[in-house]
N, C-alpha and C positions, 0 to 999 in steps of 0.2 A: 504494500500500500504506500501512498505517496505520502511523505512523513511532513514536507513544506506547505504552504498557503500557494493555492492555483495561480495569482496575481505574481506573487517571487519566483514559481516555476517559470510566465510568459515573459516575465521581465530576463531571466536571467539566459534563458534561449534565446529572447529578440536582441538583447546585447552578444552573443556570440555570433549570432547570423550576420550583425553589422559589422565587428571584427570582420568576418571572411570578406567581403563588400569591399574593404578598407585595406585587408593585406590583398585581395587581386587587383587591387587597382595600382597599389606599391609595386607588384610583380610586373605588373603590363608597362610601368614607368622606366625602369631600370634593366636593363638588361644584363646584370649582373643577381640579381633578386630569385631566389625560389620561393615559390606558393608553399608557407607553411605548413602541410596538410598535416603530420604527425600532431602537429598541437593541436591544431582547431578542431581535429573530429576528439582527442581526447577532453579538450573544454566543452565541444556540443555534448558529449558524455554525461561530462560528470555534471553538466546545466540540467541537463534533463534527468538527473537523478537515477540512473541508471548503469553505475557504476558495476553493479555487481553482474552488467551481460560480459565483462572483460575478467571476471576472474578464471584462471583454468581450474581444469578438473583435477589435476593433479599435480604434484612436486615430485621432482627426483631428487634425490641426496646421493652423493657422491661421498665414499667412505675412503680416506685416507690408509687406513686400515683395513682389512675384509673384517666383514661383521660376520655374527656366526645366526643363523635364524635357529625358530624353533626347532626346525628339521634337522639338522645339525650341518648345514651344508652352508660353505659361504658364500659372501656375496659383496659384488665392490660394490655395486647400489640400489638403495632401496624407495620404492614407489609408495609416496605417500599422496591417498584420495583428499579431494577436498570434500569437507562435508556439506558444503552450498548444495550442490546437485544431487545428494543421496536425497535430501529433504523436497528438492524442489517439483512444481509441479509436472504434469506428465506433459513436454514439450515444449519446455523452458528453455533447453539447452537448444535447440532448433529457431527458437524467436530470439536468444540472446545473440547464434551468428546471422541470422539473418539481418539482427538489426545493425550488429558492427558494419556489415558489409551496404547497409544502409545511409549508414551514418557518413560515409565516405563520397558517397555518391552524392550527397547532400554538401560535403566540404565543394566537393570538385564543382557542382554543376547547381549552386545555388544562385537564381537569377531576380531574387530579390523581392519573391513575391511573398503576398500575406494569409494564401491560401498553406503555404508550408510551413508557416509558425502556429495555424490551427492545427493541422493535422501531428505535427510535432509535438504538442501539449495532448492535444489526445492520444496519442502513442504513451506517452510518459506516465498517464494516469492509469490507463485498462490492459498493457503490455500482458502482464501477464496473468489478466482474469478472462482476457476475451479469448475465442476460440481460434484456432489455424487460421479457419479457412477467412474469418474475419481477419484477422492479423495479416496475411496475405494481401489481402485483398486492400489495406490501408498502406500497405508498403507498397501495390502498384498504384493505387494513385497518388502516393508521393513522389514517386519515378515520374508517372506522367505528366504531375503538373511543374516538375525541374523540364522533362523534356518538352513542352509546351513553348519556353521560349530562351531557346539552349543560350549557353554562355560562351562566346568565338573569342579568340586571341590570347588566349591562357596559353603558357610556356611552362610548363612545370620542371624539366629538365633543357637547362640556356647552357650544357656545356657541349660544347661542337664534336669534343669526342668520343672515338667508339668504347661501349662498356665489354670487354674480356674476362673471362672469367681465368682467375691466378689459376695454374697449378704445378704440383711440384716438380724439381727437376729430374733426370733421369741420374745414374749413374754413368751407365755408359750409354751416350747422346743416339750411337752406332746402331742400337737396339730399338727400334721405335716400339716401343711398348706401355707411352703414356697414354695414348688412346682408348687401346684396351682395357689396361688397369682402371682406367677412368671411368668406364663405363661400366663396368664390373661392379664399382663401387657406385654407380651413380644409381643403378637401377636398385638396389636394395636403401638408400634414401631415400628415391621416391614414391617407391610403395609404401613406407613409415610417414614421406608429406602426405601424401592423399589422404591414410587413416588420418590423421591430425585434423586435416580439413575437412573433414567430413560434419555431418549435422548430427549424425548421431555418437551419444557421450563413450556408448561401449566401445565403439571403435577407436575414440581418442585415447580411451585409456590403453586398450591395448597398442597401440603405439608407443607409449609409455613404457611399457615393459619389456621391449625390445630392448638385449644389452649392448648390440653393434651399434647403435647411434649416440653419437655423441651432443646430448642434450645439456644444454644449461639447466643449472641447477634453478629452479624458481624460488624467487622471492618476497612469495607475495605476504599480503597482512596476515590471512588466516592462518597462515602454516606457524604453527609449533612443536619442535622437538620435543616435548618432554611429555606432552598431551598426545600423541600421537605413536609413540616409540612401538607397540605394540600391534601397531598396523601390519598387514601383510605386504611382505615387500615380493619385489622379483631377485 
């Protein structure tokens, strides 16, 4: 439930919407300038009270040490759930990406109308009382009315040159066998992004427990070692 007064909800959204209004016009002036987007969709975020669609389902801890589980088997890390989504409604974690990915769409292609600071506030209040197909159906007509009267001449990326993805060198150069190796290792990451991106929470977790990928450890609020030690790890 929406824990603010509805009047500081529209206030505190219609000043983020004006922010973005204000940095692409700074962007479109300079040509050395990037379109903030990391900030601004996590300030239309946290405006709209909706902070908790951005928490993950899970932390990894990374042990210095092998740790010894119940089983008596080690392990260099252990997966700890968050407990937001065990509690949460049934298709929460589906309208929490849907919205991030909303939210974005709104940074990039907001053209300043005031049909999308309603619709915005009513997302914020009934998010997650109203049903899919309603929910859906309130995210495309906030697509449709950004696309209604699109936003032209945005540069989000002003460096001229091409982006290369690093990788490492060979030993002996004679061998070509960076490609291979590359790709060998590429396709077993991208089976683990897809689960992660996915809408639903089982499959992010089990990406999570995958020991071949090398995940940052998360930092979020909820997580506590000490309250938590006895979780089931991988």
């Amino acid at each position: 439930m929406l824990s603010i007064p509805v009047s500081s909800l529209v206030k505190r959204i219609d000043e983020v919407l004006t922010d973005i209004k204000h940095e692409r016009c700074l962007a479109e002036r300079s040509a050395y300038r990037v379109f903030p987007v990391k900030r601004l969709r996590n300030s239309l975020i946290s405006a709209m009270s909706l902070d908790v669609a951005t928490q993950p389902t899970g932390a990894v801890i990374r042990h210095k040490v092998p740790n010894t589980l119940n089983e008596g088997k080690h392990a260099k890390q252990t997966v700890v759930w968050n407990p937001i989504w065990d509690v949460a409604p049934n298709g929460a974690f589906l309208k929490a990406r849907k919205f991030c990915s909303l939210v974005t769409t709104v940074v990039l292609n907001y053209n300043g109308s005031t049909k999308v600071l309603q619709k915005l506030k009513r997302l914020s209040i009934v998010i997650w009382s109203m049903s899919k197909r309603h929910f859906l159906g309130l995210c495309r007509s906030i697509r449709a009315e950004l696309a209604h009267n699109p936003v032209k001449g945005l540069c989000l990326e002003k460096s001229p040159e091409a982006r290369s993805r690093t990788r490492a060198l060979n030993r002996n150069p004679a061998k070509n066998r960076e490609n291979r190796n590359f790709v060998r290792k590429g396709q077993h990451n991208a089976g683990c992004a897809a689960l992660r991106l996915s809408m639903k929470m089982e499959k992010v977790r089990l990406s999570l427990r995958c020991t071949k990928c090398k995940l940052s450890a998360c930092a979020a609020k909820w997580f506590n070692p000490s309250r938590y030690s006895s979780c089931e790890g991988s």
